[in-house]
C-alpha positions in Angstrom: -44.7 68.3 136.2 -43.6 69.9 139.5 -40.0 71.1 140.7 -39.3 70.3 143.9 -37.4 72.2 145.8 -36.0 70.9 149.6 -34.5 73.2 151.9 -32.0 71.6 153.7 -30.3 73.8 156.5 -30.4 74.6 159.9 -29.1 72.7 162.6 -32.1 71.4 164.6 -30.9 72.8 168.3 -34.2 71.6 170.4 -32.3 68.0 168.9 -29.1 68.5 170.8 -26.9 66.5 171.4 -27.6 64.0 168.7 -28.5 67.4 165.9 -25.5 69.2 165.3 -24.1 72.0 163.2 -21.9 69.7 161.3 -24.6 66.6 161.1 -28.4 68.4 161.4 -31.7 66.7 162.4 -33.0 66.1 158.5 -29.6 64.1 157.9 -31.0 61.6 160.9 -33.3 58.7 160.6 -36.0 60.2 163.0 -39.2 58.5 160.8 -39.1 55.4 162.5 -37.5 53.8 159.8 -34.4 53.4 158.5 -34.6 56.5 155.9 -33.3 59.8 157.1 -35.8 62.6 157.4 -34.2 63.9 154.1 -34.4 60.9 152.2 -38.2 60.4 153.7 -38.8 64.0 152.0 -37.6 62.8 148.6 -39.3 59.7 148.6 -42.6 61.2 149.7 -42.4 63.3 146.2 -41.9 60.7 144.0 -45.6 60.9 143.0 -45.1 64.5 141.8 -41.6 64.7 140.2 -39.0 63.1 139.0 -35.0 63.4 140.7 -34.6 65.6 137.9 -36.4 68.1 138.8 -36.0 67.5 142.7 -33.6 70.0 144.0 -32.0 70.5 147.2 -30.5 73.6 148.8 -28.3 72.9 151.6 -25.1 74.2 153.1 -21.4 73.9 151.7 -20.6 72.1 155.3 -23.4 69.2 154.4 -23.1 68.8 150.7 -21.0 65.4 150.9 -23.9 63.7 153.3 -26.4 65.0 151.2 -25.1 64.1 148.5 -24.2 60.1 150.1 -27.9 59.8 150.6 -29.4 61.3 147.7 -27.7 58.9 145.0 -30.6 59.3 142.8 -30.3 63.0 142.8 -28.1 64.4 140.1 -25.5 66.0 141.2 -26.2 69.6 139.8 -29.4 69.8 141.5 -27.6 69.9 144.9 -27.6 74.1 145.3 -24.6 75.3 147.6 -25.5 77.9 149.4 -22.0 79.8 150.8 -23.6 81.1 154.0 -26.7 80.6 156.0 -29.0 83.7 154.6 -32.7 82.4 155.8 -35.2 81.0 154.3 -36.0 83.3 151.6 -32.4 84.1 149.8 -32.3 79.7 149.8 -36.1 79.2 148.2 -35.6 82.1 145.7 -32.2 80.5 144.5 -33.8 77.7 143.8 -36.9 79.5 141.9 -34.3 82.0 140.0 -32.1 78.5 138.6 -35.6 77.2 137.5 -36.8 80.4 136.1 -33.8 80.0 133.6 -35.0 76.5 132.6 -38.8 76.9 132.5 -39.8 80.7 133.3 -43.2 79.4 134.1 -42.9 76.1 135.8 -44.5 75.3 139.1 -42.7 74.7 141.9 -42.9 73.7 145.4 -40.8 74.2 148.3 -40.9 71.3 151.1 -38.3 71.2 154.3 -36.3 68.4 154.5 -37.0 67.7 158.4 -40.7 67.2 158.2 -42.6 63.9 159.2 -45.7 62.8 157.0 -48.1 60.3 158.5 -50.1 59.6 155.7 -47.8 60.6 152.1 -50.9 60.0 150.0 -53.1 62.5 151.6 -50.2 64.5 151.4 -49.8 64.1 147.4 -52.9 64.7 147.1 -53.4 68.0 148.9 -49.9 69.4 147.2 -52.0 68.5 143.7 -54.7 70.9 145.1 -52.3 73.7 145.7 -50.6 73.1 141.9 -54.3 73.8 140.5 -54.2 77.2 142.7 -50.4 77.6 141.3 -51.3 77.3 137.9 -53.7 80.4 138.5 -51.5 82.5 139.1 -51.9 81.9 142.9 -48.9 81.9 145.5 -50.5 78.9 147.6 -49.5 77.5 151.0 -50.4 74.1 152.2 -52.2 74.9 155.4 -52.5 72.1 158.8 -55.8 71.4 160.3 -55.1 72.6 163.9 -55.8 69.2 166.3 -54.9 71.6 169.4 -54.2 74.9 170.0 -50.6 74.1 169.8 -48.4 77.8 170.6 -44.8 76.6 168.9 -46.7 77.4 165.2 -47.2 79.9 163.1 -51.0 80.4 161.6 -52.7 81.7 158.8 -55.9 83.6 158.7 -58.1 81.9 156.2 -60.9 84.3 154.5 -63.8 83.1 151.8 -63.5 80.0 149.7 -61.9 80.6 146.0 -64.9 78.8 143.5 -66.6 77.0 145.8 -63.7 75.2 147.4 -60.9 73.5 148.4 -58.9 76.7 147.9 -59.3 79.3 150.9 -58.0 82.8 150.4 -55.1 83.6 153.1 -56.2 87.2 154.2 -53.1 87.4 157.0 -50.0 85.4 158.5 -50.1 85.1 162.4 -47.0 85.3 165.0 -46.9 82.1 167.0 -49.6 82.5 169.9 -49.8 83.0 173.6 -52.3 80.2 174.7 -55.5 82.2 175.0 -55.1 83.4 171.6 -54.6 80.0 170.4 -57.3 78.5 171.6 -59.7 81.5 170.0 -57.8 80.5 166.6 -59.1 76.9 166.7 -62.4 77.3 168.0 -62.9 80.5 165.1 -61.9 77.2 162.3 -60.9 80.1 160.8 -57.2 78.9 161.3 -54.9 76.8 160.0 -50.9 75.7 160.9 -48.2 77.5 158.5 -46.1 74.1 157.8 -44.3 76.7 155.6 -45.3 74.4 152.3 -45.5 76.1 149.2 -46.3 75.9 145.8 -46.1 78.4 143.3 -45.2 79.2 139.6 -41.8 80.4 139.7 -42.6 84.1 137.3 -45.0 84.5 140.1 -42.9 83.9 143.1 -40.3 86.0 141.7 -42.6 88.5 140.6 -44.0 89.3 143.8 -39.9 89.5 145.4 -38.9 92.1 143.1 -42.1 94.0 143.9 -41.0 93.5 148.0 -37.7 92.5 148.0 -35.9 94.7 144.9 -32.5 94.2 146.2 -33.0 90.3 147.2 -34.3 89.9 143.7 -31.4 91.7 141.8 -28.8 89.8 143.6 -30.3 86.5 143.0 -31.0 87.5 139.3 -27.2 87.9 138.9 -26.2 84.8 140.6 -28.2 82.7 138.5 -27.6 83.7 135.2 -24.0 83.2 135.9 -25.0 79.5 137.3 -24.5 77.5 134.0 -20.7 79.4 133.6 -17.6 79.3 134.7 -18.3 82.2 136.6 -20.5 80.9 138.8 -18.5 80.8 142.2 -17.1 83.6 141.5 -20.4 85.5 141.5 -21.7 83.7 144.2 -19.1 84.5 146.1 -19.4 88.1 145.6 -23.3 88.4 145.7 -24.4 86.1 148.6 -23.2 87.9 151.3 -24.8 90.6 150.5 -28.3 89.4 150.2 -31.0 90.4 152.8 -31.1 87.6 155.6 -35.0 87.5 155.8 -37.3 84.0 155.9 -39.8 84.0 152.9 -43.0 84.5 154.9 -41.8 88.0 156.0 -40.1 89.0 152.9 -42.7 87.8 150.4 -45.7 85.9 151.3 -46.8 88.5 154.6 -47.0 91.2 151.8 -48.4 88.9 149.0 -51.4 88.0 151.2 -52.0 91.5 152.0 -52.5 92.2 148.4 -55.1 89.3 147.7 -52.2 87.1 146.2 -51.8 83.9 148.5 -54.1 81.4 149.2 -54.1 77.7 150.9 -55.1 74.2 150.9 -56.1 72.8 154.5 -54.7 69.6 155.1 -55.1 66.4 157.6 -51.9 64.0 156.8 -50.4 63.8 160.0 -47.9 66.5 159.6 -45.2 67.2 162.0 -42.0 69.1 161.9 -40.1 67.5 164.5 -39.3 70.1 166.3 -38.0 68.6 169.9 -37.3 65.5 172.0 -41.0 65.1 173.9 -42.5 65.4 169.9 -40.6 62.7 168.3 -41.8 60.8 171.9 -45.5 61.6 170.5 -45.0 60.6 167.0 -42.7 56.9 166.9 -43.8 53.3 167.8 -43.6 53.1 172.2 -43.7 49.8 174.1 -46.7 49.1 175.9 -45.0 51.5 178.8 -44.9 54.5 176.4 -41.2 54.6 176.4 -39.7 55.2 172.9 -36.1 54.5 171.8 -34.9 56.1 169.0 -34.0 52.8 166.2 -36.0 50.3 168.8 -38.4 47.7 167.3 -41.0 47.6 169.7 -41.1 43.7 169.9 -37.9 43.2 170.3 -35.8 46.0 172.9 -32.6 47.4 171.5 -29.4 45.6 173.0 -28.1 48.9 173.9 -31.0 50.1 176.0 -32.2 48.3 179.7 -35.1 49.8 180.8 -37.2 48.2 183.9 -40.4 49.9 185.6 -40.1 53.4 183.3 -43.0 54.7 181.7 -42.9 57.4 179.0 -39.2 58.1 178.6 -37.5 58.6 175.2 -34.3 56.9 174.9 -31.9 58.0 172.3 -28.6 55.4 172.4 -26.4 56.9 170.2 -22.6 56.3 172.0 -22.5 52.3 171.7 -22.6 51.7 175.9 -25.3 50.6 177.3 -28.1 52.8 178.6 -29.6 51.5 181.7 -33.3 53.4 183.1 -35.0 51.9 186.6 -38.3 53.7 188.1 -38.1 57.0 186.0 -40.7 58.3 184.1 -41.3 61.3 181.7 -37.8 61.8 180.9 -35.5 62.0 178.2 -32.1 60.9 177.4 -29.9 61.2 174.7 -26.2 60.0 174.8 -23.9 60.6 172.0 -20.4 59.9 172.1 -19.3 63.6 174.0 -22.5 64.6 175.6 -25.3 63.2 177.3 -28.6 64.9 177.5 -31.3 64.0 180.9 -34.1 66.1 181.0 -37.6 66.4 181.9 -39.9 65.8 178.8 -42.1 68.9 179.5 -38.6 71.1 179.1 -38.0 69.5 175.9 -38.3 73.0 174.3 -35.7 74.0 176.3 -32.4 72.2 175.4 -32.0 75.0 172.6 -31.2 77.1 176.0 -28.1 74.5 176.8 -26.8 74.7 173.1 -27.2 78.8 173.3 -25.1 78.5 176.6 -22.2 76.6 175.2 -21.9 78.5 172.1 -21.4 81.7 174.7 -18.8 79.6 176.6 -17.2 79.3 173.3 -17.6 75.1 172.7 -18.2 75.1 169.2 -17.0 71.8 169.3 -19.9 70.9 171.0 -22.9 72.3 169.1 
């Protein structure tokens, strides 16, 4: 049976003002329901695993909230991490504490701020990828492109491994300019890095102390002290010191340019949330396109008025009323100590704001 392992950090800045630092994007309930994009993650696994062996690394800062709506999870598989360190130091933590358990065990690594559309063609292509695992494989899940979207990563797809459904990744491609997007998903050569994975964990950690020696060492040393007293201690000592890389350049660039990684393409309605015009896209709208954030779309939230608007995306999240007349194409977001209006072609651009007030020093605010 699979591990799971969520990665739970970051703070979602495209998502200001309702993301913050101190309460992130996966620790909202952006699905359209009322689970949180972290508790939609777990859920979504309970095909594959059990909340045994479902483990989430996350931040000292969020470990209470995760731990408030994870009751299921036990609390030893929440992994503290003392200091954001990317991607990679937070995924190989994870695969080292496992490696102790089961040194061959499959695992899987799934951000917590991801929305599925269809979870059952999602379980089922994450089964494909455990078959490549259990090869010896480092597998990916790959995205069907629908557009030549510029905001993703891609991966190069070469021949098919025994006929099929497994593709050999020959290369991992930069987010594109336009042009070269387009080219990728005409080629169909192409697919979106969701940054999915699956992997047995002797493998994955295999293939870091071949590319990442140092990264490897330090997270050797921090998990065999996990299950003693010395734990924090060592943590304390080791983590800074680790590399601050993401996983695709410190393992799986190099893996795949060795022959090592491959990928299952998938079609589940997969989206990573990323800003305020793509959580517009992807929730219920009223027959006007508008979409508010918690709104059924028979009956209008009490907190939100809007009358001849078309296409905005209403976030009410201060208790007062929000009141829209003639606008289109916009979106606002009120929280209790800042309100967001802007254009929904510059929803990529609120990151910009939050970059400007950490410069004016209004920590307080991000």
């Amino acid at each position: 049976m699979l591990f799971a392992v969520i990665p739970a950090g970051g703070s979602g800045t495209r998502l200001w003002p309702l993301s913050r630092a101190g309460h992130p994007k996966f620790l909202h309930a952006l699905t359209g329901t009322e689970a949180s994009l972290l508790q939609a993650t777990v859920d979504r696994l309970g095909p594959l695993t059990t909340p045994e062996r479902t483990m989430v690394v996350t931040g000292a800062a969020h470990v209470a909230a995760v731990a408030r709506q994870l009751t299921g999870l036990p609390e030893e598989n929440i992994l503290v991490e003392p200091s954001p360190r990317d991607s990679c130091a937070a995924i190989a933590l994870a695969a080292s504490v496992i490696a102790i358990r089961e040194p061959s065990a499959v695992m899987g690594s799934f951000a917590a701020d991801h929305l599925i559309g269809d979870p059952a063609a999602w379980v089922s292509t994450v089964r494909q990828a455990i078959t490549g695992a259990e090869q010896g494989l480092l597998m990916t899940v790959g995205i069907t492109p629908t557009r030549p979207e510029t905001g993703y990563g891609y991966l190069q797809c070469g021949e098919l491994i025994d006929g099929g459904p497994l593709r050999r990744v020959e290369e991992f491609k930069e987010k594109p300019a336009t042009e070269v997007a387009q080219e990728y998903v005409r080629s169909g050569r192409y697919l979106w890095n969701a940054s999915m994975f699956v992997w047995r964990v002797d493998v994955f950690l295999g293939e870091l102390a071949r590319q990442q020696p140092a990264l490897h060492a330090g997270l050797t040393t921090i998990a065999q002290s996990w299950d003693t007293p010395e734990r924090e201690d060592v943590l304390g000592a080791v983590w800074p010191t680790l590399p601050k890389i993401s996983v695709d350049y410190a393992v799986m660039e190099g893996a795949a340019a060795a022959g090592r990684v491959a990928t299952v393409p998938g079609d589940f309605g997969w989206n990573d949330v990323g800003d305020f015009d793509t959580l517009g896209e992807v929730l219920p709208a009223d027959g006007s396109g508008n979409v508010v954030l918690g709104a059924d779309t028979v009956e209008p939230k009490p907190g939100v008025l809007l009358r001849d608007c078309e296409r905005l995306v209403v976030v009410p999240h201060s208790g007062r009323l929000v009141a829209a007349l003639g606008v289109r194409d916009l979106i606002v977001v009120d929280t209790p100590d800042a309100l967001l209006v802007c254009p929904r072609d510059r929803a990529q651009d609120v990151k910009k704001l939050v970059d400007e007030l950490k410069e004016r020093g209004a920590e307080d605010l991000v």
